[in-house]
N, C-alpha and C positions, 0 to 999 in steps of 0.2 A: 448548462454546459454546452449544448449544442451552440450557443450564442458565443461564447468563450474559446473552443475553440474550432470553432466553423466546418465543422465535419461533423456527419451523425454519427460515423464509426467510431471515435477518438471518446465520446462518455461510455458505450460499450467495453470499450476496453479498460479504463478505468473502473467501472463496474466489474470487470470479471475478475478483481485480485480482492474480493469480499468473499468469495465462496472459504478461498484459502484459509482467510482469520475466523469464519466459522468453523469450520474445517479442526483448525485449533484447537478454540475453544471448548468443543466437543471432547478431544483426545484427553485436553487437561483435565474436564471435568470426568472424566472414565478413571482418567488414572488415579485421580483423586477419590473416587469411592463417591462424588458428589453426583445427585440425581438433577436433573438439566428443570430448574422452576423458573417463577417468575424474574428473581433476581438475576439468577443465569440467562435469561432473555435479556431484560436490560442489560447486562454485560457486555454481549453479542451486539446489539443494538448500537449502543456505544461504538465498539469496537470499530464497526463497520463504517462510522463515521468521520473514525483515526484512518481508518486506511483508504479512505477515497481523497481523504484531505490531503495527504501523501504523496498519492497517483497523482492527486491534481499537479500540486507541485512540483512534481517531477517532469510532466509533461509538457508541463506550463515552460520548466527552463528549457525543456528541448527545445518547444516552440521557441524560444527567445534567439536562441540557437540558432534555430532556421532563419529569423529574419534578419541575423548579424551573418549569412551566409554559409553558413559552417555544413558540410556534406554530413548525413547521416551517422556514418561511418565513425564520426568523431565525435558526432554530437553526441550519441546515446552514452560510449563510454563517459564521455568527460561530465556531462548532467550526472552519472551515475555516483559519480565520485566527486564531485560537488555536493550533490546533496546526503551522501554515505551518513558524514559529520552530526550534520543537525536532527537527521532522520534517528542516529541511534542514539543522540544525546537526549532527545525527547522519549523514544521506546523504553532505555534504560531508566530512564528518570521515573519512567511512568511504573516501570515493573518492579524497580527498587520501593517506590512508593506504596507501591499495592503489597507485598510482601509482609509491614506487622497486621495489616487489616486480616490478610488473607488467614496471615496464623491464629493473631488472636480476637480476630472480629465476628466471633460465634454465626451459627448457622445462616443469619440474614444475610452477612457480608460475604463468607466465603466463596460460592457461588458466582457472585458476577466477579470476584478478583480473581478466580481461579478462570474461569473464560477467558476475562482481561488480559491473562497474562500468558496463557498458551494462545491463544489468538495472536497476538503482536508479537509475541516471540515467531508464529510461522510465518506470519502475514509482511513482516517485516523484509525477510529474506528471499519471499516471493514477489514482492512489487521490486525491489531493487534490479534484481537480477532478470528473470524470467519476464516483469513487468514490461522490461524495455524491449526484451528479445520477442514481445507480444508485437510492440510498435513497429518493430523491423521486421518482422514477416510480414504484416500487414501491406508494409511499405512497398518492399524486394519482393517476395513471397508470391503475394497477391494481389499484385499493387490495385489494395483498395482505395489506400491513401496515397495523395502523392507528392513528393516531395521532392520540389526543383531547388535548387540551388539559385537564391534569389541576388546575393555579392559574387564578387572577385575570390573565387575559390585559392586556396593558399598551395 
């Protein structure tokens, strides 16, 4: 990731919307009466692998963003709502998915689809949002990263 996108802060930040979907994960399995085992690891596991993929994505269109010239200002929202679509058709699909395993896939399966799907249900709504407003503090904020306006701004 450091290769990808040329900054060692920018996979930090992408990493830090993993604690969220464990975070999750966690709450689901409480609320469910369900005890945190192996399967429930693997779940977590998983999970955390949807929501860096995500990050990535997300970050990846800013970046696309910046080198089409676009000021931060516009880029974050409009990535954000670009990628809304495909981020919740993939979450849904996945949580609709998990949902008869979770009911009637006796004790081995419950576990990780009960993670699975308080995970991505938090983790979802915290890389979208909060995700980006991570990148814009960074930017404005702190400017640890920086971000020039490389075209003909509009």
């Amino acid at each position: 990731m450091l290769v990808q996108f040329k900054n060692a802060v920018k996979p930090l930040l992408v990493f830090a919307a993993a604690p969220y979907g464990a975070i999750g994960a966690l709450i689901a399995l409480a609320i469910m009466g369900t005890p945190f085992g192996f399967m429930a690891f693997l779940g977590v596991a998983s999970l955390i692998g949807v929501i860096v993929s995500h990050v990535i994505v997300l970050f990846d269109f800013i970046e696309e963003m910046h080198e089409k010239g676009e000021p931060l200002e516009r880029a974050l929202p409009d990535a954000g709502i670009e990628r809304l679509r495909p981020v919740m058709i993939t979450v849904g699909a996945t949580i609709l998915a998990l949902f008869p395993l979770a009911l009637e896939g006796g004790p081995l399966w419950k576990p990780l689809c009960y993670a699975q799907i308080g995970g991505l249900a938090v983790a979802t709504f915290i890389t979208l949002a909060p995700g980006s407003g991570l990148l814009c503090d960074f930017c404005f904020g702190l400017e640890v990263i920086r971000w020039d306006v490389t075209a003909k701004e509009e």
